[in-house]
C-alpha positions as CSV (number, residue, x, y, z in Angstrom):
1,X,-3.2,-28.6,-3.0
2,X,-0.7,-31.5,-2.4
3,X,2.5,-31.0,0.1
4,X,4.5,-32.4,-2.7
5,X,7.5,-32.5,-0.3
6,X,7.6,-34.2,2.7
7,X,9.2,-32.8,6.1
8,X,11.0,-34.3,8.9
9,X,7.8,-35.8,10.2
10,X,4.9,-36.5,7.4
11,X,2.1,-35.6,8.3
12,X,-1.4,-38.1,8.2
13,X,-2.4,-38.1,4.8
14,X,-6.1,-39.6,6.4
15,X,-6.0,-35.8,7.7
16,X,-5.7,-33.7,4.5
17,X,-6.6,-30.9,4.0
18,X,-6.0,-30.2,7.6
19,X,-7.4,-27.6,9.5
20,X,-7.5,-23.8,7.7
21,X,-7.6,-21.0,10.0
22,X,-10.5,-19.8,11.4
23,X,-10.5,-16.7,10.6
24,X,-8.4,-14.2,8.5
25,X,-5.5,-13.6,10.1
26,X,-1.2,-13.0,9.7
27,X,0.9,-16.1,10.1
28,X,3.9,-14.8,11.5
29,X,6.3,-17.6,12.4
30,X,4.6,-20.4,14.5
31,X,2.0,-17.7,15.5
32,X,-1.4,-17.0,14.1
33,X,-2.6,-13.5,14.7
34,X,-5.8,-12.8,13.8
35,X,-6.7,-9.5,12.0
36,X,-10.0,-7.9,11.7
37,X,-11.1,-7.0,8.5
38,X,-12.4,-3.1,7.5
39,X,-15.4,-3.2,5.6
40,X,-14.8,-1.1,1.8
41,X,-11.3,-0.4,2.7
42,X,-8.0,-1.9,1.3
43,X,-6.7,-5.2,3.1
44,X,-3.9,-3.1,4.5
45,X,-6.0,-1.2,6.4
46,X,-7.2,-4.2,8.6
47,X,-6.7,-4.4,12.6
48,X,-4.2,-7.1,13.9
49,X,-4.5,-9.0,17.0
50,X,-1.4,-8.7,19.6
51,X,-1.6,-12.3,19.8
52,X,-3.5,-15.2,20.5
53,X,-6.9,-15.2,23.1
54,X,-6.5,-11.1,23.4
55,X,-8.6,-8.7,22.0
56,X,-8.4,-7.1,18.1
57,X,-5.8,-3.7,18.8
58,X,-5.9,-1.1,16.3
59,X,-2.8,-1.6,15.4
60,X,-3.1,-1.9,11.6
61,X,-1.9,-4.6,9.4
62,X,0.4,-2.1,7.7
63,X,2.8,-1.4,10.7
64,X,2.4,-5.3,11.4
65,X,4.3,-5.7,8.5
66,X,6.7,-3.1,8.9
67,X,7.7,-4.7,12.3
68,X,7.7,-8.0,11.4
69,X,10.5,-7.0,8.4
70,X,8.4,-8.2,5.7
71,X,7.2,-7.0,2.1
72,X,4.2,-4.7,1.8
73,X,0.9,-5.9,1.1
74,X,1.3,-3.7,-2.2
75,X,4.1,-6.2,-3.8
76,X,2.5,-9.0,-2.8
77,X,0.7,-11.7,-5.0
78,X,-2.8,-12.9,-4.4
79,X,-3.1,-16.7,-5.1
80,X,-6.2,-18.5,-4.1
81,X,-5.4,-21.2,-1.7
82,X,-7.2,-24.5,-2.5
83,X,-7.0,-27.4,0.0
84,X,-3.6,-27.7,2.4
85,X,-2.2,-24.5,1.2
86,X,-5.0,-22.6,3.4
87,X,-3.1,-24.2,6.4
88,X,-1.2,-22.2,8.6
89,X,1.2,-25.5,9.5
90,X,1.4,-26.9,5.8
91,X,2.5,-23.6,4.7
92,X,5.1,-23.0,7.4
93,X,6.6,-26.4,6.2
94,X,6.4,-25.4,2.5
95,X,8.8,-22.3,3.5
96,X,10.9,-24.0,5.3
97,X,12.1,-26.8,3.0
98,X,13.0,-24.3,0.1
99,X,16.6,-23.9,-0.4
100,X,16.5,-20.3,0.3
101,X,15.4,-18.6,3.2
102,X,12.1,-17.9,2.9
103,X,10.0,-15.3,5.3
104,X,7.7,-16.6,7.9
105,X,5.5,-13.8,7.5
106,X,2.0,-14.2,5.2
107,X,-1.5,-12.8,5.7
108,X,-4.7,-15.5,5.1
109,X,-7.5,-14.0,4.2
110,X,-11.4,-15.6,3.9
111,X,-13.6,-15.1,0.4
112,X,-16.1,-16.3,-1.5
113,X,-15.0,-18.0,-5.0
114,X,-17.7,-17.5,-7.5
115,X,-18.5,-19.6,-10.2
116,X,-15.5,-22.2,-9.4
117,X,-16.1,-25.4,-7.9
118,X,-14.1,-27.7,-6.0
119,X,-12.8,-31.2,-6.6
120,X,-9.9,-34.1,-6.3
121,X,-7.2,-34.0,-8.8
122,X,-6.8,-37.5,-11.1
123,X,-3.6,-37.8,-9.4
124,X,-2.1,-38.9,-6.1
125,X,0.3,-36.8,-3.6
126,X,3.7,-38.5,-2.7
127,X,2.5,-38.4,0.7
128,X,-0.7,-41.1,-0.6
129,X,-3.6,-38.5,-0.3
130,X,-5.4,-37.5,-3.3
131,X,-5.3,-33.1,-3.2
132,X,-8.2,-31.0,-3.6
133,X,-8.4,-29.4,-7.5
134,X,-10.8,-26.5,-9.1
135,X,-12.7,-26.1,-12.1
136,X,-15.2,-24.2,-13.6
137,X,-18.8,-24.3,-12.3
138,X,-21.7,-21.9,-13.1
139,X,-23.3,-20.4,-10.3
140,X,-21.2,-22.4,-7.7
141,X,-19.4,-20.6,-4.6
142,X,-16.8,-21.5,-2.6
143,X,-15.5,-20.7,0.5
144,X,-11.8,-20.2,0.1
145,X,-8.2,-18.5,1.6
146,X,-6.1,-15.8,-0.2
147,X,-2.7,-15.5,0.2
148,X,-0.6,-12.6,-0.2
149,X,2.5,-13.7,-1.6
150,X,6.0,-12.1,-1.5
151,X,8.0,-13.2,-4.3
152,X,10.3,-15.7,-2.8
153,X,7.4,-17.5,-1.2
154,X,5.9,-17.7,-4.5
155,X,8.8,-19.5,-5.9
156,X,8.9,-22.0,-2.6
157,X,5.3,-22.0,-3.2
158,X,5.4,-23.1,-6.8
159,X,8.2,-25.5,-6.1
160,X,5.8,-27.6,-4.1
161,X,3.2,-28.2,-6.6
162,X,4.8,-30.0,-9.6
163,X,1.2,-31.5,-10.5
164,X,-0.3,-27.8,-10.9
165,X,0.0,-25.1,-12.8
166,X,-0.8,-21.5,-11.9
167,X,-3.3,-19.9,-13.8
168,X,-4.7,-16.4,-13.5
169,X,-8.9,-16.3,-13.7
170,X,-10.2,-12.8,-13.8
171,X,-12.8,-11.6,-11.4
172,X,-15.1,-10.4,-13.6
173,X,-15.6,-14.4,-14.9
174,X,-14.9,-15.8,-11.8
175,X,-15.3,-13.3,-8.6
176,X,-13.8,-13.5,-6.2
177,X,-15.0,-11.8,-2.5
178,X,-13.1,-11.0,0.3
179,X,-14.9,-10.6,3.8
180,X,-14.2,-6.9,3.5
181,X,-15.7,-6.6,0.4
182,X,-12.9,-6.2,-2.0
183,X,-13.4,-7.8,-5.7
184,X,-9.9,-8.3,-6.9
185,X,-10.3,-8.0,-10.7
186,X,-7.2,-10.8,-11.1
187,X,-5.9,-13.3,-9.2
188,X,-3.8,-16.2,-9.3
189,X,-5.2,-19.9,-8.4
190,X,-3.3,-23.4,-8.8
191,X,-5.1,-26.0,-11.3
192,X,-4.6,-29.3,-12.1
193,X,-1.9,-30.7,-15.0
194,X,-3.5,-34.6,-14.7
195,X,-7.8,-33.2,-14.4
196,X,-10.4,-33.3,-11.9
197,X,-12.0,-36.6,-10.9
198,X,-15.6,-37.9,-11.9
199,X,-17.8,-40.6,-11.1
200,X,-17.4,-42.3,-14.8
201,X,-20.5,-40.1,-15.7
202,X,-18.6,-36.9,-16.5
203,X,-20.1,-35.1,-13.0
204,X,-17.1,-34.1,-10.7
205,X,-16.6,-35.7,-7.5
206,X,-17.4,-33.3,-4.6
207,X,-14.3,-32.2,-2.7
208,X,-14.4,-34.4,0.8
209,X,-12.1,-36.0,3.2
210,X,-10.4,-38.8,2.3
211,X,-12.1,-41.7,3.5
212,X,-15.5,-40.7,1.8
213,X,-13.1,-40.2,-1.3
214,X,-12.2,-43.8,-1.4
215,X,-15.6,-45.2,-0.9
216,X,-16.3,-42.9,-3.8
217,X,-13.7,-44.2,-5.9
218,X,-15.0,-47.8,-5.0
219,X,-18.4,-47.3,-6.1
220,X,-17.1,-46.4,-9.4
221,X,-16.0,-50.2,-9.8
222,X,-12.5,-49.7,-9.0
223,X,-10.1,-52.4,-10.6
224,X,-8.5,-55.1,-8.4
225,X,-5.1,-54.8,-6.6
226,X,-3.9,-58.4,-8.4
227,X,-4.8,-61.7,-9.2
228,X,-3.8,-62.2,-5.5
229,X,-6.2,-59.9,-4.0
230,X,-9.9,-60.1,-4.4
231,X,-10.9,-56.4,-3.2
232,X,-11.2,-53.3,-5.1
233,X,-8.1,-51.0,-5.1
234,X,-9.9,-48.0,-3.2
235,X,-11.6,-51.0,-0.5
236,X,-11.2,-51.6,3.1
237,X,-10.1,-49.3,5.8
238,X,-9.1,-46.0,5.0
239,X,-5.2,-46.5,6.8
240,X,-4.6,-49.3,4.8
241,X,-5.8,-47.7,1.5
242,X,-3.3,-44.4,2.5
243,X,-0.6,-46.9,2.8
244,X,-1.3,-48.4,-0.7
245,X,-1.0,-44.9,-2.1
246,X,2.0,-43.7,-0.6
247,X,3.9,-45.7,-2.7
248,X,5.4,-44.5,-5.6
249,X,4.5,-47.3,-8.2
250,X,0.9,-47.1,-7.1
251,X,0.5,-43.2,-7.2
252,X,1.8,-43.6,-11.0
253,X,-1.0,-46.9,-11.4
254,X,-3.5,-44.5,-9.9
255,X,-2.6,-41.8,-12.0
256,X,-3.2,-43.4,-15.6
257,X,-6.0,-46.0,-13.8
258,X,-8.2,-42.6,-13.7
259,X,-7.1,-41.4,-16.9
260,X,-8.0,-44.8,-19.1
261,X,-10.9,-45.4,-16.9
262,X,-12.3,-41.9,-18.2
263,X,-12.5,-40.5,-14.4
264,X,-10.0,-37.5,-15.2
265,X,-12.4,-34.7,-16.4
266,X,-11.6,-31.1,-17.6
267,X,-11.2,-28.5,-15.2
268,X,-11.9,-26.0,-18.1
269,X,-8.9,-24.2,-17.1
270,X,-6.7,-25.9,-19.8
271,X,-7.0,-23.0,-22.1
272,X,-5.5,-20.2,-20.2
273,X,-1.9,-18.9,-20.5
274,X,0.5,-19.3,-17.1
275,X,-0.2,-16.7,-14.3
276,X,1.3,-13.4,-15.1
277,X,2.6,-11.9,-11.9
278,X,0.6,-8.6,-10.8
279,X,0.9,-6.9,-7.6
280,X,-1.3,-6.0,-5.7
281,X,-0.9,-2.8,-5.4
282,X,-2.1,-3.1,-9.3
283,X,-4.8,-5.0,-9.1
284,X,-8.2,-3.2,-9.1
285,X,-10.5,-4.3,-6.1
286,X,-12.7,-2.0,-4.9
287,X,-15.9,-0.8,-6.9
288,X,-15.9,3.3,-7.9
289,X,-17.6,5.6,-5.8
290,X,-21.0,6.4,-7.6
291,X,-19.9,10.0,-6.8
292,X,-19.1,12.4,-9.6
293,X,-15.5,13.9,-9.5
294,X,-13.9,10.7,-7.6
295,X,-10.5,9.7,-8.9
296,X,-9.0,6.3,-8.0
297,X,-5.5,6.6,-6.8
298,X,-2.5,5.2,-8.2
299,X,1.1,5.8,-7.5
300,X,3.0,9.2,-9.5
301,X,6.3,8.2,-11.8
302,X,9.7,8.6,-10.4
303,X,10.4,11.0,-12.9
304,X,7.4,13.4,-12.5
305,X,8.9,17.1,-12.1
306,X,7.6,17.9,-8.4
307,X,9.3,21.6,-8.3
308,X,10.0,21.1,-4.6
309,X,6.1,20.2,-4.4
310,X,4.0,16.9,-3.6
311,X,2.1,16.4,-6.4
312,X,-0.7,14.4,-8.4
313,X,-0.9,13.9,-11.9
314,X,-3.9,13.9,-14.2
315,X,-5.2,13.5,-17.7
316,X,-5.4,16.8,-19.8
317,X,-9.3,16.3,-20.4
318,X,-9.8,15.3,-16.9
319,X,-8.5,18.2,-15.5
320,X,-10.4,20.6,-18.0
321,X,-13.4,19.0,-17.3
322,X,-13.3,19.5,-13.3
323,X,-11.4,22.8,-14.0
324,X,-8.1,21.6,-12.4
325,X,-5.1,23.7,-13.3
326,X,-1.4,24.5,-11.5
327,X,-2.7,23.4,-7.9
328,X,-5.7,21.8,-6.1
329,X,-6.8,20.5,-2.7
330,X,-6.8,16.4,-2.5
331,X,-9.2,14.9,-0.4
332,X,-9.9,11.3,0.7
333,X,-13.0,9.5,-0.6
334,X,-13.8,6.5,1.4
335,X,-17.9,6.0,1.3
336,X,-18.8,4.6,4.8
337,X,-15.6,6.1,6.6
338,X,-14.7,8.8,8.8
339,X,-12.4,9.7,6.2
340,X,-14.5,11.3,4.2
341,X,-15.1,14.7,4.9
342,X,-11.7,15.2,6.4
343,X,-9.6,18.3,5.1
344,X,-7.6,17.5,2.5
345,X,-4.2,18.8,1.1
346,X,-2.6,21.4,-1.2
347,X,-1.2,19.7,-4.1
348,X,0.8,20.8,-7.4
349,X,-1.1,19.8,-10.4
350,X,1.0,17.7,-13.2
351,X,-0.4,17.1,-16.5
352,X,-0.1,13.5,-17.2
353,X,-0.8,11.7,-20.7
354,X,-1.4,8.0,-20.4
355,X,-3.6,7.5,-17.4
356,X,-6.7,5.8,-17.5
357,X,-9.8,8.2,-17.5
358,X,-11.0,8.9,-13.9
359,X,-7.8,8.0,-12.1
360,X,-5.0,10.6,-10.8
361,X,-1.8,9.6,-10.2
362,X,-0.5,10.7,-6.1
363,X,2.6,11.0,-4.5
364,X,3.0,8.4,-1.6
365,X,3.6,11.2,1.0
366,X,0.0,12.7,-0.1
367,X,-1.7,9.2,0.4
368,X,0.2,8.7,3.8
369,X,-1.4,12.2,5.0
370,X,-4.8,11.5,3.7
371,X,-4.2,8.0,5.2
372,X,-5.6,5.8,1.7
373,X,-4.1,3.2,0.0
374,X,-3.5,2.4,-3.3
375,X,-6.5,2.0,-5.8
376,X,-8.3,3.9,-3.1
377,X,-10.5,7.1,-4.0
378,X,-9.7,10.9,-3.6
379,X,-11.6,14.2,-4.8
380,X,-10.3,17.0,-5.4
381,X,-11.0,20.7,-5.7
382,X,-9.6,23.3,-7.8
383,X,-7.3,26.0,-5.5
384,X,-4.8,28.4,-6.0
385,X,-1.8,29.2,-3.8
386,X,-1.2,32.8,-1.9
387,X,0.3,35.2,-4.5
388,X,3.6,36.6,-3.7
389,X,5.9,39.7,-4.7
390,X,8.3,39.6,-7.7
391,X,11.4,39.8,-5.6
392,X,10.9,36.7,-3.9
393,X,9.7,35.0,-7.1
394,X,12.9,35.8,-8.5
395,X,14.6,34.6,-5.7
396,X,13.3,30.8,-6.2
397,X,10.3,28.8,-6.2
398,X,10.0,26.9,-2.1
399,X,10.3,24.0,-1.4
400,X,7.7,22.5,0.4
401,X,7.3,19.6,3.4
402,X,3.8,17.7,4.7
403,X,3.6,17.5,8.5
404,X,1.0,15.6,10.4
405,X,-1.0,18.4,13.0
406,X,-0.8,17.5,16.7
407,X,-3.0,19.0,19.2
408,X,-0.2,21.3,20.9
409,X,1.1,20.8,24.2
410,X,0.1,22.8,27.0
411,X,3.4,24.7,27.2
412,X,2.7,26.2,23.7
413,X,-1.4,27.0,23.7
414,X,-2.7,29.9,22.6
415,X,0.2,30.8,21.1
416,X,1.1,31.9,17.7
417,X,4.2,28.9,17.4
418,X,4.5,25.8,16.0
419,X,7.0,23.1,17.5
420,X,8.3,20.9,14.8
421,X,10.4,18.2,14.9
422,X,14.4,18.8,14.3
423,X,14.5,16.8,11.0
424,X,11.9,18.7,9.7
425,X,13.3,22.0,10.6
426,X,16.2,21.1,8.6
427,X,14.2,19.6,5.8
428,X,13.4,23.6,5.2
429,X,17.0,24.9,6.3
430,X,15.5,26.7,9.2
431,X,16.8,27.7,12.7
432,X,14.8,28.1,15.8
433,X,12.7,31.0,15.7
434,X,12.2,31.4,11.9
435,X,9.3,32.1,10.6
436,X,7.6,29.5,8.4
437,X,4.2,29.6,6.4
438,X,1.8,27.0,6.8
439,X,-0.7,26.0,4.1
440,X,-4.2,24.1,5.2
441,X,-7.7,24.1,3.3
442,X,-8.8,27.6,4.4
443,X,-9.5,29.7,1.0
444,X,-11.2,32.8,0.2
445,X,-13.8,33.6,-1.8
446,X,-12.2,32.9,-5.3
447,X,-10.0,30.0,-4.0
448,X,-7.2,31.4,-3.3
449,X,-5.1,29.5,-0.1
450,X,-4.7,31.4,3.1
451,X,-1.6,31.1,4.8
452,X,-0.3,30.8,8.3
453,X,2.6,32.6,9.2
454,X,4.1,31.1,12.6
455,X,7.3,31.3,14.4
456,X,9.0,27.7,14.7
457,X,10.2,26.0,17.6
458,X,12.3,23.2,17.5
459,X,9.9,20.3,19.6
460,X,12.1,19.3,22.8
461,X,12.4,15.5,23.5
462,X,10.7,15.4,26.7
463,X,7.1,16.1,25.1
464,X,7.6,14.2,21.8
465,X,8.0,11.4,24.7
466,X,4.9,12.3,26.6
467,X,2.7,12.6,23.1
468,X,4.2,9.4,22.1
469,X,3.3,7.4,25.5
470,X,0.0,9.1,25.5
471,X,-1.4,8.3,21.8
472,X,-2.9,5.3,20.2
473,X,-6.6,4.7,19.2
474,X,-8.6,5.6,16.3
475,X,-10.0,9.7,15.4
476,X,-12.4,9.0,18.7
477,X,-9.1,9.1,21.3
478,X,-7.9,12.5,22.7
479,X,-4.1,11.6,20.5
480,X,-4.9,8.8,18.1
481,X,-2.2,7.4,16.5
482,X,-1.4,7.5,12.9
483,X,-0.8,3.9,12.5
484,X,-4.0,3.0,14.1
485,X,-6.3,5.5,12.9
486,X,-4.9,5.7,9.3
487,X,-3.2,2.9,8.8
488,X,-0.2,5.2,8.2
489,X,3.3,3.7,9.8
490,X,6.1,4.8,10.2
491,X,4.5,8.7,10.1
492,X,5.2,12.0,8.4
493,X,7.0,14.2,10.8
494,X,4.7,16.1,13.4
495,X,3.9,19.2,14.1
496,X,2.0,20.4,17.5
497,X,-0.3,23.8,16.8
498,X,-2.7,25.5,18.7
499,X,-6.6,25.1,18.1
500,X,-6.8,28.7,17.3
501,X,-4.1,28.3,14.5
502,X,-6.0,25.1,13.5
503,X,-9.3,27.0,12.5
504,X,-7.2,29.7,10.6
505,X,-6.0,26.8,8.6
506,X,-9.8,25.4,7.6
507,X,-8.8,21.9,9.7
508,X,-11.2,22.9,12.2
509,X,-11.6,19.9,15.1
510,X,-10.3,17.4,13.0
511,X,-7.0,15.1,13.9
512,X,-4.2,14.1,12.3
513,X,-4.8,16.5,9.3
514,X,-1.9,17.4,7.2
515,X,-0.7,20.9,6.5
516,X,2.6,21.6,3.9
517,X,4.9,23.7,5.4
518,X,7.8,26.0,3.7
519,X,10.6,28.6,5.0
520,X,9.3,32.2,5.1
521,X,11.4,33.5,2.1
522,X,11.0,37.3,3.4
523,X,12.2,36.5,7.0
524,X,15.1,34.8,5.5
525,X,16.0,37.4,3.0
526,X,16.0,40.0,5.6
527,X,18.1,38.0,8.2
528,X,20.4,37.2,5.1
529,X,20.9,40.8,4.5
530,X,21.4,41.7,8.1
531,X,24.2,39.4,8.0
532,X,25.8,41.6,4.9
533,X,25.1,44.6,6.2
534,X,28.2,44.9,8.3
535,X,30.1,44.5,5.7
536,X,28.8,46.4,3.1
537,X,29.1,49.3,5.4
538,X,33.1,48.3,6.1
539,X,33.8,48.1,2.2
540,X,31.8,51.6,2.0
541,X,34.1,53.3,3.8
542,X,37.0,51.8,2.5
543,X,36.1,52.9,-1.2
544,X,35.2,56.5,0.4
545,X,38.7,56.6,1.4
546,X,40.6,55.0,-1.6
547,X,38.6,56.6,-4.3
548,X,38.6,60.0,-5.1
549,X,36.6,60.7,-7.6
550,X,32.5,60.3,-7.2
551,X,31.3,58.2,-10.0
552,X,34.1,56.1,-9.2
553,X,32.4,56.1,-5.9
554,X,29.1,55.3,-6.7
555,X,30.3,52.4,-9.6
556,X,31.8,50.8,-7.0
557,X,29.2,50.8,-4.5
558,X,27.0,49.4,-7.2
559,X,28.9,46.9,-8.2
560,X,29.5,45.8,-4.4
561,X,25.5,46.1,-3.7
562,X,24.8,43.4,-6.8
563,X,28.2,41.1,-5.7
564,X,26.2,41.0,-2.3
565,X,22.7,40.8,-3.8
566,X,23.9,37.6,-5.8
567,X,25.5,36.3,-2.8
568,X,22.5,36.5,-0.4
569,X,20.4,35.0,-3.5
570,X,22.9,32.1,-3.7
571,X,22.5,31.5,-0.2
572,X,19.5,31.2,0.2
573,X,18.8,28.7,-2.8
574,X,21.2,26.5,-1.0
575,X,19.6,27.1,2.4
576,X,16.2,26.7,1.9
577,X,16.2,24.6,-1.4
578,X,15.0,27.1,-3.4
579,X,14.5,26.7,-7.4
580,X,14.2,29.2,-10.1
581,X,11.2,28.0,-12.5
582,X,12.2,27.4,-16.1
583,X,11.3,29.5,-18.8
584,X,8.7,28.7,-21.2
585,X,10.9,27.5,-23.9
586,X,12.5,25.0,-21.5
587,X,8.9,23.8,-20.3
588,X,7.9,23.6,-23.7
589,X,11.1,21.5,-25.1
590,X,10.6,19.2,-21.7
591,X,6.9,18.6,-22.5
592,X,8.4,17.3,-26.0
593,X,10.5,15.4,-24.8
């Protein structure tokens, strides 16, 4: 496309479109980084390079981002970058002359453009270069760069190219490739308002550098500079030609010369509306699993009733079909990766109208501890959670956290403990020693969940430290790291168990799983109560002693055992989060709603 705005220092339009990266990579301020691309996996999921000459890290271009400040990939904008706008440099200046601030930070990507060709536009650049322009062309393919846009570099973006408009093509006409495979469905590409040039004969010009296009043009017969001057316009040497272009009474010549001399041919594109902005975390790009019970992933609603549980939601039919009811385990479908066939997660099941057929909707915590991205694939298995007694249903539903399992420290092996991290342990509204309940994969024979019930320890400082300095690497490291094994940054809190514990849970030898986690409602009731005691002894006697007759006696010690009753149940809601489950008529009247 054309640099439509020069900077401080122009640069030579004889150099256009000047030199693309040469690879995929992350522009982050003057630096380049290249990343490396994961084949059948989302862009995010790509390795970065620490920086220029030194080997691909596994640092993921997720945390990348995060560090560098910038939007995620999943609010970005794809746009196809034709000519200068797939240079690093020319879109570092583009930025930087908007009149906001603009961030430095935008990932390049290489693909194949199917089935769109590449020309010149019938116009001329205010620097004196004539910019590179699509069109549609059967069977062609083009290599190209893909930007991922935030949405003020879009605007800077669009500012720049007042000779274009931005159209949207859809990949199923026109597909586009990316080196890791993905096939966005729609994406966004720059096409010209003045044509594409021709030879005179209705075939486009190929897209070259610009002294070939002037000998080009000059073949064509172009018309004379004056009566002064006996040489076609487009003649001689190719500095003096760019210096006949750069001004501003010759680009507008130029421009109408092409269009009466019948060089300015259709690009085909004229027809289609103004690019509609879609994210890309909403655009489809990665083919479905040939598998049968594979759901793609998209985000749940704001508004989806949780119940102190991470959830999914599903279509009515879909769920009947697999036989999906109040609760399943999700797991990652990735074909190719290692994580497939990693344990999943217990989930709450939502009934969801409105979803596409095959897709679930997935809480963000629940894709971070299966480590998939949006539009990614999961399965998922019908399961039931452990049962329990009528007094602690009354008491309140729990609420639930997701932890990420850590091989535990040698301090705490073999060992039936679990050292979680403070915030965590407050999350729940436990103290150090309580008992919590861990739920994994492991089921019995009719799928019902079998827990784990640990004592917690709060995880000291000095061996979060020592994890911390010791982990990094993908699943095949002793610690891996989230963020480079999962693409997963910043993490879900940790929790460090024992292999034994591990097995009990169905994770067997895998790491980073993900078990959820709630208080021990029991353990708390009884400590609750063993707080009251004392005093429900101490009011005892003093009824004994004030009131004479017995049924007096035993009224009051009835109505003191429910006052203290109601007061432990309070407390504990407010403790450990608890929630009573509506009734059926309230369910009922919210599903109406």
């Amino acid at each position: 496309m054309a640099n439509e705005k020069s900077g401080a220092t122009p640069m030579n339009p004889l150099e256009y479109p000047w030199d693309p990266p040469p690879t995929s990579g992350l522009i982050v301020g003057r630096e380049f980084l290249s990343i490396q691309l994961v084949d059948g996996r989302r862009l995010g999921q790509s390795h970065r390079r620490n920086g220029p000459g030194e080997s691909f890290s596994s640092c993921c271009l997720n945390k990348a981002l995060v560090e560098a400040n910038a939007a995620p990939l999943d609010n970005r904008f794809l746009v196809v970058s034709i000519g200068s706008n797939s240079s690093p440099d020319v879109m570092r200046r583009k930025f930087a002359q908007y009149r906001q601030p603009v961030s430095r930070v935008l990932p390049l990507v290489r693909a194949q453009l199917h089935n769109v060709g590449i020309g010149h536009s019938a116009h001329v650049s205010r620097v004196g270069y004539i910019a590179a322009a699509p069109y549609f062309r059967s069977g062609a393919r083009t290599t190209v760069w893909v930007s991922w846009l935030d949405e003020r570099q879009l605007l800077a973006l669009d500012e720049t190219e007042p000779n274009y408009r931005r159209i949207q093509l859809d990949g199923g006409t026109c597909p586009l490739v990316l080196d890791n495979g993905e096939r966005p469905e729609t994406y966004s590409l720059f096409a010209s308002r003045w044509g594409v040039l021709t030879g005179g004969n209705g075939e486009k010009l190929p897209f070259t550098d610009q002294s070939t296009l002037f000998r080009l043009l000059t073949d064509t017969g172009g018309p004379d500079i004056g009566v002064n001057h006996g040489s076609p316009f487009f003649q001689g040497p190719a500095e003096r030609v760019a210096m006949r272009l750069a001004t501003p009474s010759n680009q507008i010549w130029a421009k109408e010369w092409f269009r009466e001399a019948g060089l300015a041919g259709k690009s085909d594109f004229e027809t289609l509306a103004p690019s509609r902005l879609t994210p890309y975390g909403n655009v489809l790009s990665i083919e479905r699993p040939a598998q049968r019970g594979t759901f793609r992933a998209l985000p749940t609603d704001d508004l989806i009733e949780r119940q102190g549980q991470q959830c999914i939601g599903i279509r009515p039919d879909d769920a009947e079909e697999f036989g999906i009811q109040q609760n399943a385990v999700v797991t990652a479908f990735v074909e190719g990766s290692t994580l497939s066939g990693r344990p999943g997660l217990m989930v709450r099941v939502v009934q969801v109208d409105g979803l596409d057929r095959g897709t679930v909707a997935v809480d963000q915590i629940v894709r971070n501890a299966l480590g998939i991205e949006r539009q990614e694939f999961v399965s998922l298995q019908p399961a039931s959670p452990p049962r329990t007694s009528r007094v602690l249903s009354f008491i309140g539903d729990p609420s639930y956290i997701v932890c990420r399992v850590q091989a535990a420290d040698l301090a705490s092996v073999e060992q039936d403990v679990a050292l979680m991290e403070p915030l965590a342990m407050r999350f729940l509204g436990i103290l150090q020693g309580d008992a919590i309940i861990l739920e994994g994969v492991q089921c019995n024979d009719v799928g019902v969940l079998q827990p784990v019930r640990l004592r917690c320890i709060e995880l000291p400082d000095s061996i979060k430290d020592r994890r911390t300095s010791l982990s990094g690497g993908g699943l095949e490291s002793r610690f891996p790291s989230s963020a480079d094994a999962l693409g997963v940054f910043p993490d879900l809190p940790a929790i460090f168990l024992d292999a034994s514990i591990r097995s009990r849970l169905g994770l067997g030898s895998s790491k980073l799983s993900a078990v959820r986690i709630r208080a021990s409602r029991r353990h708390q009731l009884f400590t609750q109560l063993r707080e009251v005691l004392l005093v429900l002894v101490l009011a005892l006697i003093g009824i004994v002693s004030i009131v004479p007759d017995r049924w007096g006696v035993f009224a009051a010690i009835l109505v003191i055992f429910a006052i203290a009753i109601g007061v432990v149940i309070f407390r504990l809601r407010g403790q450990l989060g608890l929630r009573r489950k509506p009734s059926k008529l309230i369910r009922a009247l919210r599903r109406a709603r």
